[in-house]
C-alpha positions in Angstrom: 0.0 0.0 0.0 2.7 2.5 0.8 4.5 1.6 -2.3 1.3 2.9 -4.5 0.8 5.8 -2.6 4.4 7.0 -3.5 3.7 6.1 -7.0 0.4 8.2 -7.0 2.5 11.3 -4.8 5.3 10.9 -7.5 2.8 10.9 -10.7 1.0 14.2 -8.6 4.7 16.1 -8.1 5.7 15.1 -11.8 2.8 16.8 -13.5 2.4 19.6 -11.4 5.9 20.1 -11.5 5.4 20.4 -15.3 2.1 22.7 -15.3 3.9 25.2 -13.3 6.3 25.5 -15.7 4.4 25.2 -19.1 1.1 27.2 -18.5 -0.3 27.9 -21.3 -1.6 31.3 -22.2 -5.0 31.1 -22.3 -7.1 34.0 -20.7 -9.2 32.2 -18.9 -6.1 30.6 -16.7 -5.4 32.3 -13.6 -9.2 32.9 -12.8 -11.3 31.5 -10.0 -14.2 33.7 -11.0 -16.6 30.3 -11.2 -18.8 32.4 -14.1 -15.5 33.0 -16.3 -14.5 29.2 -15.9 -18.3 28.1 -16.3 -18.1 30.5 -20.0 -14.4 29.1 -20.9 -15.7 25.4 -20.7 -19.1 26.0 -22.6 -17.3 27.3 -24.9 -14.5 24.5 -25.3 -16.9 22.0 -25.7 -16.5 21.0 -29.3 -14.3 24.2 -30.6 -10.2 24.7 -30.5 -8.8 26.9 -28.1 -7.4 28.9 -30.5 -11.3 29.8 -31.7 -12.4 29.9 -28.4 -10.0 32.2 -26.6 -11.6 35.4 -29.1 -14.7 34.3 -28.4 -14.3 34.1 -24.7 -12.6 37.5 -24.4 -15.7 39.4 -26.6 -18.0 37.7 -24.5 -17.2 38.6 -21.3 -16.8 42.3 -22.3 -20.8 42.1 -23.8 -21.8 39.4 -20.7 -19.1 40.5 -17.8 -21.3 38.7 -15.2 -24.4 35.9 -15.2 -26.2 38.4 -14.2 -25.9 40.0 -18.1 -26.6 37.3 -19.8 -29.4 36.5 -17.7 -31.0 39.3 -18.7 -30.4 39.4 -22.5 -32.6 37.8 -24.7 -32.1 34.6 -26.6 -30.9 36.4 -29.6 -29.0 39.0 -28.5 -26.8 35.8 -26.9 -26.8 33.7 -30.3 -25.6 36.7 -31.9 -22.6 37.1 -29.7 -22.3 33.1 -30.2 -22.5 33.4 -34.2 -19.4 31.5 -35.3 -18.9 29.2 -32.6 -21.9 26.7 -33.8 -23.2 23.8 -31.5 -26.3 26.5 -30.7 -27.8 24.1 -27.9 -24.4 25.2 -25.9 -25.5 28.8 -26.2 -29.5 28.7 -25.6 -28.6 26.1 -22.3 -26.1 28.4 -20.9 -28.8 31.5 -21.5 -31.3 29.1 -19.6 -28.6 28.1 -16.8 -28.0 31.7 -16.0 -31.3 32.7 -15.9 -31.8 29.5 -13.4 -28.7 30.9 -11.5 -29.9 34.7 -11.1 -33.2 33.4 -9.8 -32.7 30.7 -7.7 -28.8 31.1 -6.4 -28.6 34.6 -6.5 -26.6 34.9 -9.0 -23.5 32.6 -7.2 -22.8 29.2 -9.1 -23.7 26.9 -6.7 -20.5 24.9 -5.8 -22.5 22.0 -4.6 -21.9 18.9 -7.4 -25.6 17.8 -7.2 -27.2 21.1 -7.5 -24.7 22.2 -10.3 -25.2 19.4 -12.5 -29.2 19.8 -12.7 -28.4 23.1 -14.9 -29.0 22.7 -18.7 -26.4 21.5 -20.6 -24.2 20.6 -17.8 -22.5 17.2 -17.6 -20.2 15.7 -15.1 -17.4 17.4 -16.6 -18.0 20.5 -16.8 -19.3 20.5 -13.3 -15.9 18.8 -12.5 -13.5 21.3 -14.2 -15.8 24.3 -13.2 -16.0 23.0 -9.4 -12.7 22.0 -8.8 -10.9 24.9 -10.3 -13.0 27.9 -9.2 -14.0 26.4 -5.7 -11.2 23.6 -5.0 -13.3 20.9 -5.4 -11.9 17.6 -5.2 -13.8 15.9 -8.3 -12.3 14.5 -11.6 -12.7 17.2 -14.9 -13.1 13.8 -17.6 -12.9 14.5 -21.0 -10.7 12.6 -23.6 -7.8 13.8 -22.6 -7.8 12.7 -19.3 -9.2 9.3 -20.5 -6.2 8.9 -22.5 -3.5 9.9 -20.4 -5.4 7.3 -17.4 -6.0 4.5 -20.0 -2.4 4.7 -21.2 -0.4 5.2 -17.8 -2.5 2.2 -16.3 -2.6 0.5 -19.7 -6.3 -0.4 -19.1 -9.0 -0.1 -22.3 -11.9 1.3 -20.7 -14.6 2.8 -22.9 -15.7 6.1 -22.2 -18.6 7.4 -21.7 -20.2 3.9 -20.7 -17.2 3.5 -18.2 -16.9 7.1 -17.1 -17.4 5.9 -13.3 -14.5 4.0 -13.6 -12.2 6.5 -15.4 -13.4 8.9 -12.7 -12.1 6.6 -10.0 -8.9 6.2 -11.5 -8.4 9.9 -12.0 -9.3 10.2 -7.7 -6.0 8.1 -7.2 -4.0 10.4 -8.8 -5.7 13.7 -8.1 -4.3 16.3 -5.8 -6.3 17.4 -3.0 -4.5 20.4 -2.1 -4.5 21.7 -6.1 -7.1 19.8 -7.7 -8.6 22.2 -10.5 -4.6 22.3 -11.5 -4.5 19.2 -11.3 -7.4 18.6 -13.9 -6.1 21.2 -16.2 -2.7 19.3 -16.3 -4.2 16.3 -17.2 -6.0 18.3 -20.1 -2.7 20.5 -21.0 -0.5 16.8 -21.0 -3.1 15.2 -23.3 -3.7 18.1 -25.9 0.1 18.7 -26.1 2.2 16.1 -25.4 -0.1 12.4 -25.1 -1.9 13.4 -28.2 -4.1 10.0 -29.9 -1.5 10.1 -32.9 1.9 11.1 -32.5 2.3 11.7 -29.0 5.8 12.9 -27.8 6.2 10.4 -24.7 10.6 11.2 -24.9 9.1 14.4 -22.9 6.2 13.4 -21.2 7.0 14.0 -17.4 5.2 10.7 -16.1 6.6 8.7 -18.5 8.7 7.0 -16.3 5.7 5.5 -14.5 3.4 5.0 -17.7 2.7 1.3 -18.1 1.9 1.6 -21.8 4.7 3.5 -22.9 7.6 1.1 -20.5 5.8 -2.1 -22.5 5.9 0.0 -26.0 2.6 -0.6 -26.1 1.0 3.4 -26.1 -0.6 2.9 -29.5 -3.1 0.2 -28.4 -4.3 2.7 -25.5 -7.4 3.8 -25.0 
């Protein structure tokens, strides 16, 4: 037992160790504001960060606060959302905020349960939002994580059915102390450097303990 836990504080110090010194410059890093993360994420779901970080930064100078885009109507929002496609995105966050100003006065709540009842949000975006704007210990799964976990543990697990069990996996690794960093180091390692085709694993900082990549084996994970 003791010898996993070291594994799981090594694997922890590794990647941190590596997000501090490779943040990437995106302008929603750095912020806690639970309403700027909540807009970052909506707006990562199915667009690059390179489209997204415009978008982000135009928003919040028409919709600073929930508040705002509570009160706009439902095409003044798809206007400022023209580009982006995926509409459903825009018209549930416009519904979620509205929810929020009226029933939470106007505060994401940073309760799991509650969060995840507001339209269009899934267990990941309440995990990503949660842990890194209120240092809430939950998993941020999206297909990065569940192919940096699949690979270091070299274990096929199918995602979504399986997302239980990917979460779980994530929990042994996580870091209570910095989780929301933690989850954006999962997502930073598996966009830049554990990529599905061609990943880079000579610079990978957990490489060392990565199961699929000491049995040369990284292509038949996940």
């Amino acid at each position: 037992m003791i010898k996993h836990l070291n594994h799981y504080s090594k694997i922890k110090k590794n990647l941190l160790s590596w997000y501090d010194s490779n943040t990437y410059n995106f302008p929603w890093r750095g912020s806690v504001n639970p309403y700027n993360i909540y807009v970052s994420e909506v707006m990562l779901q199915q667009t690059q960060v390179v489209t997204a970080r415009a978008y982000y930064l135009n928003w919040l100078k028409s919709f600073p606060t929930i508040s705002d885009v509570a009160k706009a109507s439902l095409q003044q929002v798809l206007k400022h959302w023209e580009g982006l496609g995926y509409y459903s995105r825009a018209r549930n966050f416009h519904k979620s905020c509205k929810i929020i100003s009226q029933q939470y006065n106007q505060t994401i709540p940073n309760n799991f349960d509650e969060f995840i009842k507001l339209p269009g949000v899934g267990a990941y975006t309440a995990g990503a939002v949660l842990s890194i704007s209120y240092n809430n210990i939950l998993p941020a799964v999206d297909s990065n994580a569940v192919r940096v976990v699949s690979r270091l543990e070299m274990n096929n697990i199918s995602y979504p059915k399986n997302i239980k069990s990917i979460s779980r996996s994530i929990m042994k690794y996580i870091c209570p102390k910095r989780p929301g960093d933690f989850n954006q180091a999962i997502m930073d390692l598996g966009r830049e450097i554990c990529k599905s085709k061609n990943p880079n694993c000579t610079i990978c900082p957990i490489s060392s303990y990565c199961k699929s990549y000491i049995n040369n084996v990284v292509y038949k994970y996940p």
